[in-house]
mmCIF file as gemmi writes it, N, C-alpha and C atoms, coordinates in Angstrom:
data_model
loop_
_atom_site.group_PDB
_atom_site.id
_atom_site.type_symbol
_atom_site.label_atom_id
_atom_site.label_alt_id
_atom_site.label_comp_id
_atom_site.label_asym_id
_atom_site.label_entity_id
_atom_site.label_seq_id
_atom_site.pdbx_PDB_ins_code
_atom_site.Cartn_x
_atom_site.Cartn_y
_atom_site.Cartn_z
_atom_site.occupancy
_atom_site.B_iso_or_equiv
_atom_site.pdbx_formal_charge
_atom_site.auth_seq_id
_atom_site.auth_asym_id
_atom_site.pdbx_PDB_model_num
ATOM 1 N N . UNK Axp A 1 ? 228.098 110.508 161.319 1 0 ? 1 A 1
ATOM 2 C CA . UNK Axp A 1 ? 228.712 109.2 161.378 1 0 ? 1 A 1
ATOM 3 C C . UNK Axp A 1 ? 228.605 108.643 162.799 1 0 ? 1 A 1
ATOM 4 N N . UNK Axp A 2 ? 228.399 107.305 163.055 1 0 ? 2 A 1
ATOM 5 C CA . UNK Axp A 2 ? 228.33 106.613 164.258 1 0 ? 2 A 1
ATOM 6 C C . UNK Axp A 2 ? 229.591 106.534 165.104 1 0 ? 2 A 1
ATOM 7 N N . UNK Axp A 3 ? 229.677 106.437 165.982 1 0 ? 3 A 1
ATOM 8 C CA . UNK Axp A 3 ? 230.979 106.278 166.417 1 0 ? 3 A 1
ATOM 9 C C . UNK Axp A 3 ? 231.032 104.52 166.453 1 0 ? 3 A 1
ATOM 10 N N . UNK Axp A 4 ? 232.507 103.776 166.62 1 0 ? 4 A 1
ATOM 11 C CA . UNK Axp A 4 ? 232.542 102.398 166.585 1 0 ? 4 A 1
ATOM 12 C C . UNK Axp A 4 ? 232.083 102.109 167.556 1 0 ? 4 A 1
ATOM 13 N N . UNK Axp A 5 ? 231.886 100.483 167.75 1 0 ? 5 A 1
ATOM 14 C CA . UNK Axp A 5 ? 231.725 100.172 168.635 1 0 ? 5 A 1
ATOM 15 C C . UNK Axp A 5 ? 232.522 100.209 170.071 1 0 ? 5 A 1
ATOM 16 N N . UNK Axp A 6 ? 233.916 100.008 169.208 1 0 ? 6 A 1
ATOM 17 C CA . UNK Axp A 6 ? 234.88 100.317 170.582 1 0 ? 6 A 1
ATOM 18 C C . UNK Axp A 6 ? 235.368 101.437 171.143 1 0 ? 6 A 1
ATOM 19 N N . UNK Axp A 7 ? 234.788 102.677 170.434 1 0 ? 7 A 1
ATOM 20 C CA . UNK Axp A 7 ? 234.356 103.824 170.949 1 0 ? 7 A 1
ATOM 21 C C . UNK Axp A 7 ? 233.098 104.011 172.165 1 0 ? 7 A 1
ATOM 22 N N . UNK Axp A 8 ? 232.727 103.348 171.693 1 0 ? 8 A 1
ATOM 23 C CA . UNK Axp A 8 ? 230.966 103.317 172.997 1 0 ? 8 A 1
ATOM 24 C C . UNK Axp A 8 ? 231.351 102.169 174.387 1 0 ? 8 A 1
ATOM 25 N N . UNK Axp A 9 ? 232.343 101.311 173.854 1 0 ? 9 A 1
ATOM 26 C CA . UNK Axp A 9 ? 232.581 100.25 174.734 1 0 ? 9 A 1
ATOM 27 C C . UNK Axp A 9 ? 233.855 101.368 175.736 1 0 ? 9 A 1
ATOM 28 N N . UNK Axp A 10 ? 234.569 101.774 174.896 1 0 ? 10 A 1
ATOM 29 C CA . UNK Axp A 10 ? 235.247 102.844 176.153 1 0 ? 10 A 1
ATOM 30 C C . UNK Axp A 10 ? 234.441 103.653 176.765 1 0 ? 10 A 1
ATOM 31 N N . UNK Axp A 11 ? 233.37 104.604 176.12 1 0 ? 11 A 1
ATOM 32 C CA . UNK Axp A 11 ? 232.667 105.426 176.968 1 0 ? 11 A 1
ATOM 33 C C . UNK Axp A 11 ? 231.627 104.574 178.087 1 0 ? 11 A 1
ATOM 34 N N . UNK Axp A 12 ? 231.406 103.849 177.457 1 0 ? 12 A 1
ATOM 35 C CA . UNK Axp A 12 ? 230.613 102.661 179.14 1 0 ? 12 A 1
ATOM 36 C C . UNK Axp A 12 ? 231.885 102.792 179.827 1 0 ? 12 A 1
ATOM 37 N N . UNK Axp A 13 ? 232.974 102.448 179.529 1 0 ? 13 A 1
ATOM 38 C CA . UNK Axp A 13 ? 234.14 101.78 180.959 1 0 ? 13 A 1
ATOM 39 C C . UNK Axp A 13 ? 234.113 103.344 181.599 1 0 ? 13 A 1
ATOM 40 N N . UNK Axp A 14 ? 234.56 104.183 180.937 1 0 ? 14 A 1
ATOM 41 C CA . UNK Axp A 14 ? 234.5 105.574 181.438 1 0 ? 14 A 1
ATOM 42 C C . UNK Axp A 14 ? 233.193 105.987 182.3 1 0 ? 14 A 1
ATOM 43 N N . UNK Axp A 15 ? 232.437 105.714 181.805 1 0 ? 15 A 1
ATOM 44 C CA . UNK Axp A 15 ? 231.447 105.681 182.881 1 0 ? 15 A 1
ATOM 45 C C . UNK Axp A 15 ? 231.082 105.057 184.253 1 0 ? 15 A 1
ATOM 46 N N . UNK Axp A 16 ? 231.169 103.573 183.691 1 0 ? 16 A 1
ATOM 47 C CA . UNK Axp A 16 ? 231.247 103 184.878 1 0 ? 16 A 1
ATOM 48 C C . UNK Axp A 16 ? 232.566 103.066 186.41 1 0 ? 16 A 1
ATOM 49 N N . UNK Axp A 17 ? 233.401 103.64 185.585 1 0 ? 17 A 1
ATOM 50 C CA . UNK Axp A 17 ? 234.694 104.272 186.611 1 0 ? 17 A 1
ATOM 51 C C . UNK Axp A 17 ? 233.987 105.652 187.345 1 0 ? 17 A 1
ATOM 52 N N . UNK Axp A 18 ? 233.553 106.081 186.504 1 0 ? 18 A 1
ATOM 53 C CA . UNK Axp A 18 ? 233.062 107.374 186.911 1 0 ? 18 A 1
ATOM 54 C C . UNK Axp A 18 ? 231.68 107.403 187.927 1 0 ? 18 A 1
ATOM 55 N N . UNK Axp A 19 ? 231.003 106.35 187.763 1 0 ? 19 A 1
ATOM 56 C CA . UNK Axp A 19 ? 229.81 105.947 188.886 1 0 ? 19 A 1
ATOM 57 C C . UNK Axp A 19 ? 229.016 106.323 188.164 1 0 ? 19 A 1
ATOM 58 N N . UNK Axp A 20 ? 228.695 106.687 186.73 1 0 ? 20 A 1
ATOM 59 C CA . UNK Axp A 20 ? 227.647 107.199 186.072 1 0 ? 20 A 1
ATOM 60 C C . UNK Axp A 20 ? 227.28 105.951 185.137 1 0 ? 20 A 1
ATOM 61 N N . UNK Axp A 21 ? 226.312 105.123 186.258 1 0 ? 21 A 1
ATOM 62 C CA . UNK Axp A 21 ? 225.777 104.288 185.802 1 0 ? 21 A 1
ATOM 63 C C . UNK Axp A 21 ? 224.452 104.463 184.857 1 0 ? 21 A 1
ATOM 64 N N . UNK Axp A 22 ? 223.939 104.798 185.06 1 0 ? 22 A 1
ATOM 65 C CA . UNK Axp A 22 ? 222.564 105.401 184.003 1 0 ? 22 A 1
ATOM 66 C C . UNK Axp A 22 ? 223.131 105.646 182.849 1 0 ? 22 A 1
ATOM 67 N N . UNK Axp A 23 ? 224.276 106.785 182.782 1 0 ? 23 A 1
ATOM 68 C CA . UNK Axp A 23 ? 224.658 107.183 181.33 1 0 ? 23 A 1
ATOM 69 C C . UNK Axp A 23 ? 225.069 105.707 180.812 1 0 ? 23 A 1
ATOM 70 N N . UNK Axp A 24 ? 226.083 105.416 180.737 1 0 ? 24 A 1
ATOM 71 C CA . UNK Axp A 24 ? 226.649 104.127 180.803 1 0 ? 24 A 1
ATOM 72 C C . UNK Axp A 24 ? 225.604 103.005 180.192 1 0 ? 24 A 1
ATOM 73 N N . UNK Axp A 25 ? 224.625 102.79 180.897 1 0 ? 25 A 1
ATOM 74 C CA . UNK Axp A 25 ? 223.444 102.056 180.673 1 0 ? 25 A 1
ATOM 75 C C . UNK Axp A 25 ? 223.108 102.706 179.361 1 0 ? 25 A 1
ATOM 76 N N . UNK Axp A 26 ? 223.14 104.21 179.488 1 0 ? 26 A 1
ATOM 77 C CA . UNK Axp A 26 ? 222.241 104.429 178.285 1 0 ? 26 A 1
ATOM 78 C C . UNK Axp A 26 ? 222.635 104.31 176.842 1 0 ? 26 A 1
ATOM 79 N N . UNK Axp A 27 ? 224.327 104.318 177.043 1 0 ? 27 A 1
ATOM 80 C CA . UNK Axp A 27 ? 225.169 104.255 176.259 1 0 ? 27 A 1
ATOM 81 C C . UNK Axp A 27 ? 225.047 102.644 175.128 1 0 ? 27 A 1
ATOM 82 N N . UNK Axp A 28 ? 225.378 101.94 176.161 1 0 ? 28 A 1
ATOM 83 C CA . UNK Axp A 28 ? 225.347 100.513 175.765 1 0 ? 28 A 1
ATOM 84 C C . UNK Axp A 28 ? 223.952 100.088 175.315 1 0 ? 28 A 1
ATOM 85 N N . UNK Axp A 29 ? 222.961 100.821 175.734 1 0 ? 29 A 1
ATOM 86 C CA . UNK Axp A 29 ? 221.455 100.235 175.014 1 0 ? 29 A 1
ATOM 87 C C . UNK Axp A 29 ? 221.597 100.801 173.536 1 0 ? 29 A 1
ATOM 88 N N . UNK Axp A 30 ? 221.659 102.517 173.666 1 0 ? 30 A 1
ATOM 89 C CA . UNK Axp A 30 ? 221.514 102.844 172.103 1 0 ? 30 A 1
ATOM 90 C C . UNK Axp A 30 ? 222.491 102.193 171.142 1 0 ? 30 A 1
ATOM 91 N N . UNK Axp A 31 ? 223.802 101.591 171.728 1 0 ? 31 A 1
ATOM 92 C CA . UNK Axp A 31 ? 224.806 101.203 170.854 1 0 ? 31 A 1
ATOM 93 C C . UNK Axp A 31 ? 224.402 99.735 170.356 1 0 ? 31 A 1
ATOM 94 N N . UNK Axp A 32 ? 223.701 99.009 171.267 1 0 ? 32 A 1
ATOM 95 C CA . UNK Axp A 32 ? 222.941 97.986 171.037 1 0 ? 32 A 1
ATOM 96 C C . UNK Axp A 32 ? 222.207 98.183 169.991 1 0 ? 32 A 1
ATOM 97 N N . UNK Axp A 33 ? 220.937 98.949 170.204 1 0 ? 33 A 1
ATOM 98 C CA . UNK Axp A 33 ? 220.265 98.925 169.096 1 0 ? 33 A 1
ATOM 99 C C . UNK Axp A 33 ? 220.207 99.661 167.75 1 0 ? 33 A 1
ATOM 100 N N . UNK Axp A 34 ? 221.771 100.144 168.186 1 0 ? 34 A 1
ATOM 101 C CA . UNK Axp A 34 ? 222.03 100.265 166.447 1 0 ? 34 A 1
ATOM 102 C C . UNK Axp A 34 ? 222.949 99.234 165.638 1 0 ? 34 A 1
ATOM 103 N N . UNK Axp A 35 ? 223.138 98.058 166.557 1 0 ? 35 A 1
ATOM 104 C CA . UNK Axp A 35 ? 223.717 97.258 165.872 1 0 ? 35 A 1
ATOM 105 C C . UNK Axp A 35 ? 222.816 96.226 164.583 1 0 ? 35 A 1
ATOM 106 N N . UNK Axp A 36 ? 223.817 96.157 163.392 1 0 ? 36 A 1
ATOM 107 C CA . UNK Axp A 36 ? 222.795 95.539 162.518 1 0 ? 36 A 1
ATOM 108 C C . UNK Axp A 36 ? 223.076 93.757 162.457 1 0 ? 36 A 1
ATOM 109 N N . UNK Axp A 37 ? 222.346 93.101 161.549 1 0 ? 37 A 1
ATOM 110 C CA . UNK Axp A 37 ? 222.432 91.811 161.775 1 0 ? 37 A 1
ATOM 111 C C . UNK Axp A 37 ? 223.933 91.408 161.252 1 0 ? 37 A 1
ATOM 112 N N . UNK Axp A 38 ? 224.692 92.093 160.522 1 0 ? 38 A 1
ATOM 113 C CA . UNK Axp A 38 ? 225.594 91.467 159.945 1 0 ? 38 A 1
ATOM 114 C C . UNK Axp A 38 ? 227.048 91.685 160.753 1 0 ? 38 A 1
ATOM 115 N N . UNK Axp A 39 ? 226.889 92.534 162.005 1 0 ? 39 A 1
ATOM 116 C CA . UNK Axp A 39 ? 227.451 92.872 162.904 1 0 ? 39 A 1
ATOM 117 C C . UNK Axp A 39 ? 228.039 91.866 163.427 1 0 ? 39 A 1
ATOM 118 N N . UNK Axp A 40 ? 229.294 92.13 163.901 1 0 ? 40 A 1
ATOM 119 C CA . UNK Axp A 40 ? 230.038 91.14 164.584 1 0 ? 40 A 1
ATOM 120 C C . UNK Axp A 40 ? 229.34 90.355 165.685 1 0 ? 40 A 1
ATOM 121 N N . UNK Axp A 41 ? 229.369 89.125 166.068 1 0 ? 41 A 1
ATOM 122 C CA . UNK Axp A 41 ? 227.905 88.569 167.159 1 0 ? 41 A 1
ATOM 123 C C . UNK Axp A 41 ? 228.887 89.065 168.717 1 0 ? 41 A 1
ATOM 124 N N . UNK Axp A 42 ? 230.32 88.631 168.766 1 0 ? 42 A 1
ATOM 125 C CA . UNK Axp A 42 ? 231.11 89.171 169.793 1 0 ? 42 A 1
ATOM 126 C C . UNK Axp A 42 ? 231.03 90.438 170.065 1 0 ? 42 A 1
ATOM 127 N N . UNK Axp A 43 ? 230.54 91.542 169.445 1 0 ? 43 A 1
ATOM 128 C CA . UNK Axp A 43 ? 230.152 92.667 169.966 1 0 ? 43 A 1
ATOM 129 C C . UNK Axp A 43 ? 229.15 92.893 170.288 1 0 ? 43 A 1
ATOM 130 N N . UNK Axp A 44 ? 228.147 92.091 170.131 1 0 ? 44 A 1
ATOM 131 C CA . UNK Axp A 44 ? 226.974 92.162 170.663 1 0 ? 44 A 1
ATOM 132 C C . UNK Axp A 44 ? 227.206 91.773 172.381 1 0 ? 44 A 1
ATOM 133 N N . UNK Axp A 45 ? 227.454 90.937 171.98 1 0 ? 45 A 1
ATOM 134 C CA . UNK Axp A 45 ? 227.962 89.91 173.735 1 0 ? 45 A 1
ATOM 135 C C . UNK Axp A 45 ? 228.522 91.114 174.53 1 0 ? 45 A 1
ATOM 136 N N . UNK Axp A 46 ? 229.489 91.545 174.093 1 0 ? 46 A 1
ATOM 137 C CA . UNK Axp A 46 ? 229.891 92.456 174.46 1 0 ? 46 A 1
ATOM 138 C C . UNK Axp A 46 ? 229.303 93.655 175.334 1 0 ? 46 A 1
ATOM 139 N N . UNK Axp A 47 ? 228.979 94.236 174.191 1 0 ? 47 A 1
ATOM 140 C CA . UNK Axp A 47 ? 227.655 95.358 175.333 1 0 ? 47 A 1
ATOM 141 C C . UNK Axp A 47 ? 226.369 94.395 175.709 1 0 ? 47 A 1
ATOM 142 N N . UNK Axp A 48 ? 226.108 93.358 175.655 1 0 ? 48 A 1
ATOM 143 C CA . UNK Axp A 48 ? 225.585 92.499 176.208 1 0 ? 48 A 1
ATOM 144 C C . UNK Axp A 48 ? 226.007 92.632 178.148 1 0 ? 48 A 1
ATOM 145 N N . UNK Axp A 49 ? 227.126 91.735 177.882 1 0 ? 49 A 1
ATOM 146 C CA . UNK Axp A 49 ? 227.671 92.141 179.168 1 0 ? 49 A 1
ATOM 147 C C . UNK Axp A 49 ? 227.754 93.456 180.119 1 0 ? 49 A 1
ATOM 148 N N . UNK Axp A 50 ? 227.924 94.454 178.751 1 0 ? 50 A 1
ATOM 149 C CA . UNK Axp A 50 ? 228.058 95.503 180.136 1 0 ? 50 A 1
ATOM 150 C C . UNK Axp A 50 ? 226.409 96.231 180.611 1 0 ? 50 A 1
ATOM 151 N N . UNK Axp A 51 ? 225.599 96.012 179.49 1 0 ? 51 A 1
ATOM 152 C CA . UNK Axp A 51 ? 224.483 96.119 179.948 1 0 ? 51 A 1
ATOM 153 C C . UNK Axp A 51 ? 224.127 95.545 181.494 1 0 ? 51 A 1
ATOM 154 N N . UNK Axp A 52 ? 224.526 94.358 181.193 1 0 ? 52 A 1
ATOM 155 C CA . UNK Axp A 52 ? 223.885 93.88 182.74 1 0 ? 52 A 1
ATOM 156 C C . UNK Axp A 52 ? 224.587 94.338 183.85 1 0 ? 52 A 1
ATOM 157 N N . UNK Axp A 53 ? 226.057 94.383 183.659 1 0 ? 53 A 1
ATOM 158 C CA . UNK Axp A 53 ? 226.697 95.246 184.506 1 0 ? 53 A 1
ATOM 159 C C . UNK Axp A 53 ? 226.249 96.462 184.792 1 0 ? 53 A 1
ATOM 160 N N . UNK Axp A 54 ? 225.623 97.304 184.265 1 0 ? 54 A 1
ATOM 161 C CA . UNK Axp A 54 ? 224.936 98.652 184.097 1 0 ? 54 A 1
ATOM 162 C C . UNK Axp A 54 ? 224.026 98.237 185.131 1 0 ? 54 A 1
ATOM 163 N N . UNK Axp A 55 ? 223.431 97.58 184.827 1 0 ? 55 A 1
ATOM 164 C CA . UNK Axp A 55 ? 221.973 96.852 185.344 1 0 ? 55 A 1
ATOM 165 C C . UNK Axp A 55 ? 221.513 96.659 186.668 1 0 ? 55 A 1
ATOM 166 N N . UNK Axp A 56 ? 222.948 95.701 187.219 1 0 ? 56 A 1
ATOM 167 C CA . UNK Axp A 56 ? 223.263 95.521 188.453 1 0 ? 56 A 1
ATOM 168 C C . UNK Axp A 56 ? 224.093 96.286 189.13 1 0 ? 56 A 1
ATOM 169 N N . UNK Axp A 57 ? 224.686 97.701 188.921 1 0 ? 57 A 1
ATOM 170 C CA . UNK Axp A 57 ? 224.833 98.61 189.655 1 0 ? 57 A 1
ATOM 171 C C . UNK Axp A 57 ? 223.564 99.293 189.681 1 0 ? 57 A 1
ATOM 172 N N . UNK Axp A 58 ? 222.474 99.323 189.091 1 0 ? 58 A 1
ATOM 173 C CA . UNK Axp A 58 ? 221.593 100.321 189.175 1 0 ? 58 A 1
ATOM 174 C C . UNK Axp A 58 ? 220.623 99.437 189.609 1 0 ? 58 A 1
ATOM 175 N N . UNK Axp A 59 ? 220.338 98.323 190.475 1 0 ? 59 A 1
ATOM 176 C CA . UNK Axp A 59 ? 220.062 97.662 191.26 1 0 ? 59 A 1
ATOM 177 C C . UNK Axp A 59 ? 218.109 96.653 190.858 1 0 ? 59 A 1
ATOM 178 N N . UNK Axp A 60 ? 218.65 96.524 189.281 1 0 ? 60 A 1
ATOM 179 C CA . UNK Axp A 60 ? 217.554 95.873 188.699 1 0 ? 60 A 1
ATOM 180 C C . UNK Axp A 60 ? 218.797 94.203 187.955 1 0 ? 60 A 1
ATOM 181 N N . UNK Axp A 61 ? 218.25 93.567 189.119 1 0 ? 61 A 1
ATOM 182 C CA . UNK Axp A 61 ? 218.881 92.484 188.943 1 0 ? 61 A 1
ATOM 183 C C . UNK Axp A 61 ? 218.511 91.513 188.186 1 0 ? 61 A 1
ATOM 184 N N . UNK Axp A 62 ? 217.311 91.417 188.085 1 0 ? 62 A 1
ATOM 185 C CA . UNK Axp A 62 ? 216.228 90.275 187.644 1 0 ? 62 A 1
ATOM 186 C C . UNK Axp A 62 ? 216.841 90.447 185.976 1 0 ? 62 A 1
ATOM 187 N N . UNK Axp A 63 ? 216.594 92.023 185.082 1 0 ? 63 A 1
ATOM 188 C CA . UNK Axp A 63 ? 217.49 91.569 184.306 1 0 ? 63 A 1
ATOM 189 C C . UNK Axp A 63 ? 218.442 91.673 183.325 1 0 ? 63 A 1
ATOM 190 N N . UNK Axp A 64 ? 219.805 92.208 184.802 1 0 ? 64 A 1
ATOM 191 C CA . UNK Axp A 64 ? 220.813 91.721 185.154 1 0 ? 64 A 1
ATOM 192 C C . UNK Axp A 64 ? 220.919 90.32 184.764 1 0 ? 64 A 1
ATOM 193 N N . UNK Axp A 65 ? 220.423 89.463 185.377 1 0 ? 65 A 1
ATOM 194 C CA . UNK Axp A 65 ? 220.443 88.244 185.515 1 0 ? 65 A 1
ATOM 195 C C . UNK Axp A 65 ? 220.34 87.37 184.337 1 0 ? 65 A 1
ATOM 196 N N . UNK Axp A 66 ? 219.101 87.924 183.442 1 0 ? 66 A 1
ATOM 197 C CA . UNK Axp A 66 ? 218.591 87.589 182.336 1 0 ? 66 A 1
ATOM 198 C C . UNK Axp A 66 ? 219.605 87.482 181.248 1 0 ? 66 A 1
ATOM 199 N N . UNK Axp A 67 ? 220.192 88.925 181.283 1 0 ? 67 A 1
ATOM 200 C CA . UNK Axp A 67 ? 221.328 89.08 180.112 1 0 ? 67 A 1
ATOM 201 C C . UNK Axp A 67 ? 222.17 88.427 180.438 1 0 ? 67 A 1
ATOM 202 N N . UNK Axp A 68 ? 222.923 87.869 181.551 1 0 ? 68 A 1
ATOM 203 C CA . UNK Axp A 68 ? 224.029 87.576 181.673 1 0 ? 68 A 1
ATOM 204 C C . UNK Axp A 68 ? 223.809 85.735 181.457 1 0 ? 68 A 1
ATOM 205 N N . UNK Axp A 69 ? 222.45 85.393 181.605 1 0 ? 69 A 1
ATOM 206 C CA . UNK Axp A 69 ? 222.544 83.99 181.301 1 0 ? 69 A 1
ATOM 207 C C . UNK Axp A 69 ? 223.064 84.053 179.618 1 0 ? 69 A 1
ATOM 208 N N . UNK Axp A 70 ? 222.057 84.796 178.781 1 0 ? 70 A 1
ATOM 209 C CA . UNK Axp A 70 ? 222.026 84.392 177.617 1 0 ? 70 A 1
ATOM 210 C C . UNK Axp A 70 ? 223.963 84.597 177.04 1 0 ? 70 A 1
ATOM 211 N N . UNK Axp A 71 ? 224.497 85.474 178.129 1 0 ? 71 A 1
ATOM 212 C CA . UNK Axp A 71 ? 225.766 85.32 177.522 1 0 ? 71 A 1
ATOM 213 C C . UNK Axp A 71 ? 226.767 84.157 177.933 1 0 ? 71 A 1
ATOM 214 N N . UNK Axp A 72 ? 226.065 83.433 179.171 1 0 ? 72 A 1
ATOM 215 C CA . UNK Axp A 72 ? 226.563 82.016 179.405 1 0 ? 72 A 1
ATOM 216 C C . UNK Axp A 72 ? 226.308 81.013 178.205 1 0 ? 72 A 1
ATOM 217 N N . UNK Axp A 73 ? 225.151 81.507 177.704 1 0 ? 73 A 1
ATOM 218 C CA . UNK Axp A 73 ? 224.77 80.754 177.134 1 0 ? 73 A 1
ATOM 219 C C . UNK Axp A 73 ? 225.728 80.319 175.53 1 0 ? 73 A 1
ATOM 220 N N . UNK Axp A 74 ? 225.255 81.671 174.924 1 0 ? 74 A 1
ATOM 221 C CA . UNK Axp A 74 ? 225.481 82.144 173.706 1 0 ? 74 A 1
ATOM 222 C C . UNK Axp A 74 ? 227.324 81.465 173.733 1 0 ? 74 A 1
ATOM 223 N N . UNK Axp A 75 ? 228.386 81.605 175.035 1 0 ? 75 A 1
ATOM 224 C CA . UNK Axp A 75 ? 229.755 82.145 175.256 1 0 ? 75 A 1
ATOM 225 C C . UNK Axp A 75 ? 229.831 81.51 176.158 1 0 ? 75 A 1
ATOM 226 N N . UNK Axp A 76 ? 229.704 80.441 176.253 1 0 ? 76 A 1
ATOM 227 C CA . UNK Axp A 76 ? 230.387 79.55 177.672 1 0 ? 76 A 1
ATOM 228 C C . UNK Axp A 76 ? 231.796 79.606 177.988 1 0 ? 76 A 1
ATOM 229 N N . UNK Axp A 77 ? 232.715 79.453 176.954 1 0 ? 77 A 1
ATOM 230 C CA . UNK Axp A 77 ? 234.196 78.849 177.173 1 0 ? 77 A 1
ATOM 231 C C . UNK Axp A 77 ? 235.056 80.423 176.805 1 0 ? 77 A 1
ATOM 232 N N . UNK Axp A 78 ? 234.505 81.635 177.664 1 0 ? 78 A 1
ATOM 233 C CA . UNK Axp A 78 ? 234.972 83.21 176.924 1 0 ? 78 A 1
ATOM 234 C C . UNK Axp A 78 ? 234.893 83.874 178.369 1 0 ? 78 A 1
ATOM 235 N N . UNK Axp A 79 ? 236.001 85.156 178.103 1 0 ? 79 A 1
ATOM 236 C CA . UNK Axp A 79 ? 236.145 85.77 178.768 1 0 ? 79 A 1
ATOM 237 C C . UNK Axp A 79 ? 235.182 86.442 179.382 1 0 ? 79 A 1
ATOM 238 N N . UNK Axp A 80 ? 233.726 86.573 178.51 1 0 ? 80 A 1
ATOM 239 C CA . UNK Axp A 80 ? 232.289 87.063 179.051 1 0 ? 80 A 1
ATOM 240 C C . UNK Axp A 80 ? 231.453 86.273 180.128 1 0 ? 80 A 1
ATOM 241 N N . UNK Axp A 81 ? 231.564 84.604 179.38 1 0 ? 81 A 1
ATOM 242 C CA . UNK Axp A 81 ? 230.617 83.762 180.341 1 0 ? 81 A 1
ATOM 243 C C . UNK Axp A 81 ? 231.397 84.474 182.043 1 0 ? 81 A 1
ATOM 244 N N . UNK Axp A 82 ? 232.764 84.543 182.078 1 0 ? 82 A 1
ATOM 245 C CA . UNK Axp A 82 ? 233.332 84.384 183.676 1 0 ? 82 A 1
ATOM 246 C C . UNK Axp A 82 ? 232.69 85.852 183.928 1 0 ? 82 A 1
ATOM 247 N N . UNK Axp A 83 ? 232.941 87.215 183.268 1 0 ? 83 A 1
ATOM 248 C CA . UNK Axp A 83 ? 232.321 88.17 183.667 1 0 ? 83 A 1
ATOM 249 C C . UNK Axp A 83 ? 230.562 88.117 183.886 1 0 ? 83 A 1
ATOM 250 N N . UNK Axp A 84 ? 229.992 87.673 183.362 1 0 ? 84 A 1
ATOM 251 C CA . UNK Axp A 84 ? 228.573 87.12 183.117 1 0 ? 84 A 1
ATOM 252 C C . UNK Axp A 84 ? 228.422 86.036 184.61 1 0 ? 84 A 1
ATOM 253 N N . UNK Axp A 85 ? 229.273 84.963 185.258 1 0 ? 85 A 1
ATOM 254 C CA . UNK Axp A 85 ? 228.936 84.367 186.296 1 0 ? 85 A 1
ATOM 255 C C . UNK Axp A 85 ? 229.201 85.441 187.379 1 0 ? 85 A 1
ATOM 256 N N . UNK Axp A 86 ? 230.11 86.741 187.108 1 0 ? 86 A 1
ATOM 257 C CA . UNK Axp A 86 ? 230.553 87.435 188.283 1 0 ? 86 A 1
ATOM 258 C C . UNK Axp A 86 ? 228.711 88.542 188.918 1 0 ? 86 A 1
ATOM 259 N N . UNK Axp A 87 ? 228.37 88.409 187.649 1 0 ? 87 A 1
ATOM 260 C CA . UNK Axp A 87 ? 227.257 89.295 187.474 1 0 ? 87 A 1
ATOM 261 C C . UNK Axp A 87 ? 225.915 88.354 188.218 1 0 ? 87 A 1
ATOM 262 N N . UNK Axp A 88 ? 226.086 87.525 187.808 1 0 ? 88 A 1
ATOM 263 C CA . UNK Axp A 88 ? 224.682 86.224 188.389 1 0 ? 88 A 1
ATOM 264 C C . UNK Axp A 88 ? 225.133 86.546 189.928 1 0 ? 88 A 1
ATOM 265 N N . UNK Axp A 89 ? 226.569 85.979 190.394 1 0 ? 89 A 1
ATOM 266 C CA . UNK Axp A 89 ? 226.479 85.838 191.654 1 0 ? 89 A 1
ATOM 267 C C . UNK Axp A 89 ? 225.822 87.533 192.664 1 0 ? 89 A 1
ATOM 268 N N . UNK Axp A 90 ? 226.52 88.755 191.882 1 0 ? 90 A 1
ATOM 269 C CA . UNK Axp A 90 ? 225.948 89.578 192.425 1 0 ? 90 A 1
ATOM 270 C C . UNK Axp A 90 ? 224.509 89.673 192.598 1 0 ? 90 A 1
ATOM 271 N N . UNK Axp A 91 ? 223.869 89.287 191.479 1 0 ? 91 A 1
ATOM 272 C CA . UNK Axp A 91 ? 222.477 89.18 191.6 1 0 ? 91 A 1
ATOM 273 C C . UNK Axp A 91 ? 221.845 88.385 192.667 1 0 ? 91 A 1
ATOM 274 N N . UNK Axp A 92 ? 222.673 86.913 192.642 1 0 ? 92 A 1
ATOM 275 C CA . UNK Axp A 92 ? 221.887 86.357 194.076 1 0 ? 92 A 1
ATOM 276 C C . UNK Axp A 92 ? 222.25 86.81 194.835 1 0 ? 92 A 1
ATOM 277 N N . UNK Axp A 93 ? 223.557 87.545 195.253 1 0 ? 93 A 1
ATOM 278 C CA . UNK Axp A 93 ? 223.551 87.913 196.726 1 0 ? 93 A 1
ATOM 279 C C . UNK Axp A 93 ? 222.472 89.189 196.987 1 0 ? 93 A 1
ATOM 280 N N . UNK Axp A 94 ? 222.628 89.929 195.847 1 0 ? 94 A 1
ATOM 281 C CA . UNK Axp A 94 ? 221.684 91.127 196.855 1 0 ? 94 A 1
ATOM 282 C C . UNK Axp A 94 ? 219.932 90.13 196.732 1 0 ? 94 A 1
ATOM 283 N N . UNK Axp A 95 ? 219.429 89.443 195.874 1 0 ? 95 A 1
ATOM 284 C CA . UNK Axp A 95 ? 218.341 89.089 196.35 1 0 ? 95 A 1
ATOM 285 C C . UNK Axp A 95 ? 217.853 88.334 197.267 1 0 ? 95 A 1
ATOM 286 N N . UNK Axp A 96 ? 219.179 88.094 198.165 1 0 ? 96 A 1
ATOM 287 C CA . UNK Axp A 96 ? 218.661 87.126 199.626 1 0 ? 96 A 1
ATOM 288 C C . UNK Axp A 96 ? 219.336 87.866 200.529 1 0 ? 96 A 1
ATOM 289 N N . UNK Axp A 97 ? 219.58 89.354 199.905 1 0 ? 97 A 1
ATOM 290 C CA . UNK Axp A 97 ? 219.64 90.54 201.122 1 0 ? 97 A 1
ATOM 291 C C . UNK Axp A 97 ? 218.102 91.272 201.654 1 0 ? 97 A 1
């Protein structure tokens, strides 16, 4: 049996507390792509977001960047778009470091 989604969404936070960004990353991709179409779309966004968060601790911003538009996009007026602008700005700052 799969574990839920908000099982995998704790083990990313656990990770990312823990500095084990890779796992974390790896977590939120496979949980990604076992999501099916009839899947909630807010959970997608979801590890959406922390993907890129994953992303941009592990210092591939470009896309970092990428994911976090489409969740501006997708989620403008949500608790993601503001986590999603926190993620862009990191991205420009380290690329005009």
């Amino acid at each position: 049996m799969q574990p839920s989604i908000s099982n995998i969404l704790l083990e990313c936070d656990t990770s990312e507390m823990e500095g084990d960004y890779p796992g974390g990353l790896q977590r939120a991709r496979r949980a990604f792509d076992q999501l099916t179409l009839e899947q909630d779309a807010i959970e997608k966004m979801i590890l959406l977001e922390r993907l890129a968060r994953f992303l941009t601790h592990l210092g591939k911003y470009a896309e970092a960047q990428e994911l976090a538009e489409k969740i501006i996009v997708r989620n403008p007026d949500s608790h993601l778009a503001v986590d999603a602008l926190v993620t862009l700005g990191v991205c420009a700052s380290k690329k005009e470091t």
